[in-house]
Backbone as numpy.savetxt, mean C-alpha at the origin, in Angstrom:
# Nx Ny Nz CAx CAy CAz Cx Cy Cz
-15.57 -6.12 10.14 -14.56 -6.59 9.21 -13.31 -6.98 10.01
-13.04 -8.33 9.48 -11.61 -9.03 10.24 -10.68 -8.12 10.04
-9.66 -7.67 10.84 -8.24 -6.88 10.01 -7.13 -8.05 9.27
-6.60 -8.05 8.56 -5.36 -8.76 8.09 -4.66 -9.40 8.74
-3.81 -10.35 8.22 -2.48 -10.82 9.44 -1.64 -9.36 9.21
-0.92 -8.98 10.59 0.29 -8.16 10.00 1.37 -9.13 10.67
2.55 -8.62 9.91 4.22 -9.18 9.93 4.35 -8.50 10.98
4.86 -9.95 11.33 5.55 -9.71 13.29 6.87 -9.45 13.49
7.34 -8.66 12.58 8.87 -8.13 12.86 8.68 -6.36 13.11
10.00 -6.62 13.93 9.63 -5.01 14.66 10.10 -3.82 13.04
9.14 -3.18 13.23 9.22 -2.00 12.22 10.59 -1.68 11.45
12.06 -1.48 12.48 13.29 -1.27 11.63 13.40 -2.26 10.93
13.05 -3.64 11.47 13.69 -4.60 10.23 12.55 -4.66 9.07
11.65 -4.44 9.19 10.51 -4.64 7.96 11.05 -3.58 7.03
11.65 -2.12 7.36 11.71 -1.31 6.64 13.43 -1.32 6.27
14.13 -2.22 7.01 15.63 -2.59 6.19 15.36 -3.21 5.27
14.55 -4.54 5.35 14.26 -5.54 4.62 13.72 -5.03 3.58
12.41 -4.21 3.47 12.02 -3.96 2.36 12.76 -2.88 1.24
13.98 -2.07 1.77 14.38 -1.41 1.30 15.16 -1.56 0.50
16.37 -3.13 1.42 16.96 -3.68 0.76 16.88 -5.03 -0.47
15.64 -5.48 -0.15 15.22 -6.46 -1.00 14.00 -6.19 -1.38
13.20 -5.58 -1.96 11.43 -5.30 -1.48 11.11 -6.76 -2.37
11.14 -7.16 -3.06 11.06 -8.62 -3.90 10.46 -9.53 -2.86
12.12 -10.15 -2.03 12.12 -10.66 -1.86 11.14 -10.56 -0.43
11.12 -9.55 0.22 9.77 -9.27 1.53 8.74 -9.27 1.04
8.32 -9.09 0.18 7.58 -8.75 -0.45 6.61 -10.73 -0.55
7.73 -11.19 -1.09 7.50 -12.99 -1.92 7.01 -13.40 -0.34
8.02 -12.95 0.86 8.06 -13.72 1.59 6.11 -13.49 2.78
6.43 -12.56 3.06 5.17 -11.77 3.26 3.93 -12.73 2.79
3.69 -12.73 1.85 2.76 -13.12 0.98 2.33 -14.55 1.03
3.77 -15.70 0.96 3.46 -16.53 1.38 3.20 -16.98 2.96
3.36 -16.28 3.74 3.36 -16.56 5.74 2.34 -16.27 5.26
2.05 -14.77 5.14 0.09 -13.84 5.27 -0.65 -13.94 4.76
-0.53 -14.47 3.30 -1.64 -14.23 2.56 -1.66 -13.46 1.58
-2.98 -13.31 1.12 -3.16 -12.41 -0.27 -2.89 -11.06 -0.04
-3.49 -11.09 1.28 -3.90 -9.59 2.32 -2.79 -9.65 3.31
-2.58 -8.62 3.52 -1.47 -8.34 5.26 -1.62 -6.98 5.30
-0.89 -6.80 6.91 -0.73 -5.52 7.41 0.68 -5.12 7.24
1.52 -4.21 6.93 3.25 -4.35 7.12 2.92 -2.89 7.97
4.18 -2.89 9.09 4.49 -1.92 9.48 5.70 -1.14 8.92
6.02 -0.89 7.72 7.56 -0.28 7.02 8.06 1.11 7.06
7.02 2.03 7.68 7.08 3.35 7.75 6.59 4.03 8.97
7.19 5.24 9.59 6.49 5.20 10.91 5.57 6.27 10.66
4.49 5.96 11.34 3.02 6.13 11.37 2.12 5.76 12.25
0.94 6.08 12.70 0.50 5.69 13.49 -0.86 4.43 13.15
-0.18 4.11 11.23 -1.13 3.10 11.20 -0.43 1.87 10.18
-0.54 0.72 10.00 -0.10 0.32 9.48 -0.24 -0.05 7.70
0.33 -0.17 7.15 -0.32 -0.09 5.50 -0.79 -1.46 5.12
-1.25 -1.62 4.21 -2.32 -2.70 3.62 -1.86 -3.29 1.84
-1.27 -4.59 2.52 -0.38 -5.02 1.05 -2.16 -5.97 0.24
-1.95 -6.11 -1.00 -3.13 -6.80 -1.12 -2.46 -7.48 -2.36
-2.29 -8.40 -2.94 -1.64 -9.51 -4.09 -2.95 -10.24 -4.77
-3.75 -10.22 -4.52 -4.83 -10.64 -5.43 -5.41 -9.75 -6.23
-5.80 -10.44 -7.76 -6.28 -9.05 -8.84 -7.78 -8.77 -7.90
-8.52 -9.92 -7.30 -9.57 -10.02 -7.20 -9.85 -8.64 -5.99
-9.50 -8.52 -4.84 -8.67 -7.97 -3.90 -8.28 -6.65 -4.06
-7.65 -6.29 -5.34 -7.44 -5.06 -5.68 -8.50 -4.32 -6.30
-9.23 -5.44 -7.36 -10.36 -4.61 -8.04 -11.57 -4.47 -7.16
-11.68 -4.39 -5.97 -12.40 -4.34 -4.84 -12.07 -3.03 -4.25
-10.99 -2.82 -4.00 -10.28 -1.58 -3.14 -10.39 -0.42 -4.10
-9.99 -1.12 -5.72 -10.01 -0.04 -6.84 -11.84 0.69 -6.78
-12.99 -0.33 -7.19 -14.41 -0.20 -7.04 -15.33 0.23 -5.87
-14.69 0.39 -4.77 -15.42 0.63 -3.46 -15.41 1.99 -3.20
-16.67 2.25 -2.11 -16.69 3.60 -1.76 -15.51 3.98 -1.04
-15.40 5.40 -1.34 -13.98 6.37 -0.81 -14.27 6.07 0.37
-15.17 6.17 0.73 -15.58 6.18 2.66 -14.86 5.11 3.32
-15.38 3.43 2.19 -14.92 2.81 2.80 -13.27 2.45 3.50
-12.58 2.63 1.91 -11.35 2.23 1.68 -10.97 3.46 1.26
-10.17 4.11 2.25 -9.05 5.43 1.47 -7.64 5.64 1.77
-7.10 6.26 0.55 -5.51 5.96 0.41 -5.31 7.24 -0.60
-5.24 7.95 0.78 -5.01 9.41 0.29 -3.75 9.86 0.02
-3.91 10.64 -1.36 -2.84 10.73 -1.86 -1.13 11.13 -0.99
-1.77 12.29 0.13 -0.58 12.56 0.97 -0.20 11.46 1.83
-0.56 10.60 1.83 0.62 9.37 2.88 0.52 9.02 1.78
1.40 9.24 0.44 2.07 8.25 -0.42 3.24 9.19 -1.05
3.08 10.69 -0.23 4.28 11.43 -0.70 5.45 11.08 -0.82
5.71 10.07 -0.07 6.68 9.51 0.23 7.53 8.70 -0.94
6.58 8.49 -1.82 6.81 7.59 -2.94 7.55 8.72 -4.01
6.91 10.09 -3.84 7.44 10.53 -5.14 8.53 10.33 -5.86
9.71 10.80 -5.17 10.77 10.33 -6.13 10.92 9.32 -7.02
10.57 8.30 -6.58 10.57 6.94 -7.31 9.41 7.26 -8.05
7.77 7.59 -8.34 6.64 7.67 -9.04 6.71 9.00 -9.93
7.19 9.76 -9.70 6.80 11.18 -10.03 5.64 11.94 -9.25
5.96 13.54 -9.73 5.18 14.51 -8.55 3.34 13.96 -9.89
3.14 13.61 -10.52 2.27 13.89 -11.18 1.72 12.49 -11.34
2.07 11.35 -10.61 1.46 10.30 -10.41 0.07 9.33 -10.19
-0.50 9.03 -10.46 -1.92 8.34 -10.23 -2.25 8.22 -8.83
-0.47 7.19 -8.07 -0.97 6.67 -6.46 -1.19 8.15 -5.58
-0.24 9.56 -6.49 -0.32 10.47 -5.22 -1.33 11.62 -5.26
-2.33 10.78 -6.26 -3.53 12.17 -5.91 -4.37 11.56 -4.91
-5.54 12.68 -4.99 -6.43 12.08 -3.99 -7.82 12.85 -4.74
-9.10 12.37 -3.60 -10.30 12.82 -4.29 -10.49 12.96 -5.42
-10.85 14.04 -5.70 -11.76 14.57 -7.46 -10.61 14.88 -8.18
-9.59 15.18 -7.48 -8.33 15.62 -8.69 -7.67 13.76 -9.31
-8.52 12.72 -9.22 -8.28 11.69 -9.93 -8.72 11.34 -11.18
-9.98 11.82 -10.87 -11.41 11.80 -12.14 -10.67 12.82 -13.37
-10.73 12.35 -14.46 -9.95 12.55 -15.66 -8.40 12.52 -15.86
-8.01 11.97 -14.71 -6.32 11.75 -14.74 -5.65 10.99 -15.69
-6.77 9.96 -16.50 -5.94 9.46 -16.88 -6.10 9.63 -18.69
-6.62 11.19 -18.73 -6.02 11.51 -20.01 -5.01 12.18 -19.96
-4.31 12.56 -21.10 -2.91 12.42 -21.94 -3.22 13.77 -22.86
């Protein structure tokens, strides 16, 4: 499997930029890269995986865990903004019935 284009700006500015505008990095991104890209916005030793197509997503959503995983703890990061009880920040089997009420 090909990897993505990733954005060729060094890490502080991807993560000024997106902090301060995420829209607009976001618009811009998308049109240079594609549907798909790599961004480096957080430090890590890997880079994250933007995807803008429904087609694209319902792929990543339908595929084996093995293949594609996006475990809930590298998205801790999000809580404040999502909540502690969020969809993006579980992981495994604690997803399966999450989304009753």
């Amino acid at each position: 499997m090909n990897l993505p284009q990733r954005v060729q700006l060094p890490m502080p500015v991807q993560l000024a930029w997106w902090i301060a505008q995420p829209d607009r990095y976001m618009d811009n991104a998308f049109k240079r890269y594609g549907d798909v890209f790599l961004s480096q916005i957080f430090w890590g030793p890997e880079p994250l995986v933007f995807v803008n197509h429904p087609v694209g997503i319902q792929q990543l959503l339908t595929q084996d865990r093995k293949e594609f995983a996006a475990p809930g703890e590298y998205n801790r990061i999000a809580s404040p903004l999502l909540g502690e009880h969020s969809v993006v920040l579980l992981s495994g089997d604690r997803t399966a019935g999450s989304d009753s009420y």
